[in-house]
N, C-alpha and C positions, 0 to 999 in steps of 0.2 A: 231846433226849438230851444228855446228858455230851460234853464232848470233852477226850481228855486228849490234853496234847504237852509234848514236852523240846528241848530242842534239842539237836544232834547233836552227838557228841564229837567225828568227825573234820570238820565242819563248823569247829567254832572252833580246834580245837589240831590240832598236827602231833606227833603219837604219834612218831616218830622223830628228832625234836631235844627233848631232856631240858632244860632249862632250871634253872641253878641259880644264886642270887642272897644275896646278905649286904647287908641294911639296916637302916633304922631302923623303926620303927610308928608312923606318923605319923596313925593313925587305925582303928576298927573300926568298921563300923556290923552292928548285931543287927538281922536281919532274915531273914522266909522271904519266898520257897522257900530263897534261899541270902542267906550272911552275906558281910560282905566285910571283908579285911586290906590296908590301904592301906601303903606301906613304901618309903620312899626310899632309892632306891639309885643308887650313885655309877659310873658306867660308867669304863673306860680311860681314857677322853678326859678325866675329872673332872667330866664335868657330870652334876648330880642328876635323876633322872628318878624319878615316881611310880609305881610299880605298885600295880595294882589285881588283886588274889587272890582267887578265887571259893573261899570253901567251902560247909560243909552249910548247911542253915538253921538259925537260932537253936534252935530245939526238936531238933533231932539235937546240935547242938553241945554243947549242956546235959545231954542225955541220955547224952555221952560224958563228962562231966566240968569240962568247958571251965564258964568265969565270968567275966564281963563284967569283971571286975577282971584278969584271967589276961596281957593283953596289953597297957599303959598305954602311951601315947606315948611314945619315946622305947627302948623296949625292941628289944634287935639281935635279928635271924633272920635264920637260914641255910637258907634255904630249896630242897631240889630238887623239882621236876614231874617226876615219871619220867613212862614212856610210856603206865605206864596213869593218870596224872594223879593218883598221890597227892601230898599236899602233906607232907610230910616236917619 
C-alpha cells in the first residue's frame, strides 16, 4: 500500500511568534513537493544571516502565477510568516 505523510506545522514553526524580515534573494531553487527562497538578511547586531523560506512546490507556484524569472538575485523582500504561515 500507499503511505502518505507531511510533516507537522506545529512540529517545525511556532504559530505564535510571527516572523518578519527585509532582505536580499540571494537564490531560488524550483523544486517539489516544496520550492525554496534563500534571502540575506542583516540582523541588529549587522551580521548577515541566510534564510531559508519554504514555499509551495514548483507546480503550485506556476499554477499561481509565479516564473522562474519573478525573483533574480539581488531582488529585496519583505517578508511576514504570520501564524498561519503565509508568506506575505
Amino acid at each position: 500500500g500507499a503511505a502518505v505523510a507531511h510533516h507537522s506545522f506545529s512540529a517545525e514553526y511556532d504559530p505564535d511568534r510571527p516572523v518578519k524580515l527585509t532582505g536580499k534573494v540571494t537564490d531560488m531553487k524550483w523544486s517539489n513537493p516544496h520550492a525554496w527562497i534563500y534571502l540575506d538578511v542583516t540582523g541588529a547586531d549587522g551580521k548577515i544571516a541566510n534564510w531559508a523560506l519554504e514555499t509551495g512546490g514548483a507546480n503550485s507556484l506556476i499554477r499561481r502565477g509565479w516564473r522562474k524569472e519573478d525573483l533574480p538575485a539581488g531582488t529585496v523582500l519583505r517578508v511576514r510568516l504570520d501564524s498561519g504561515l503565509n508568506l506575505r
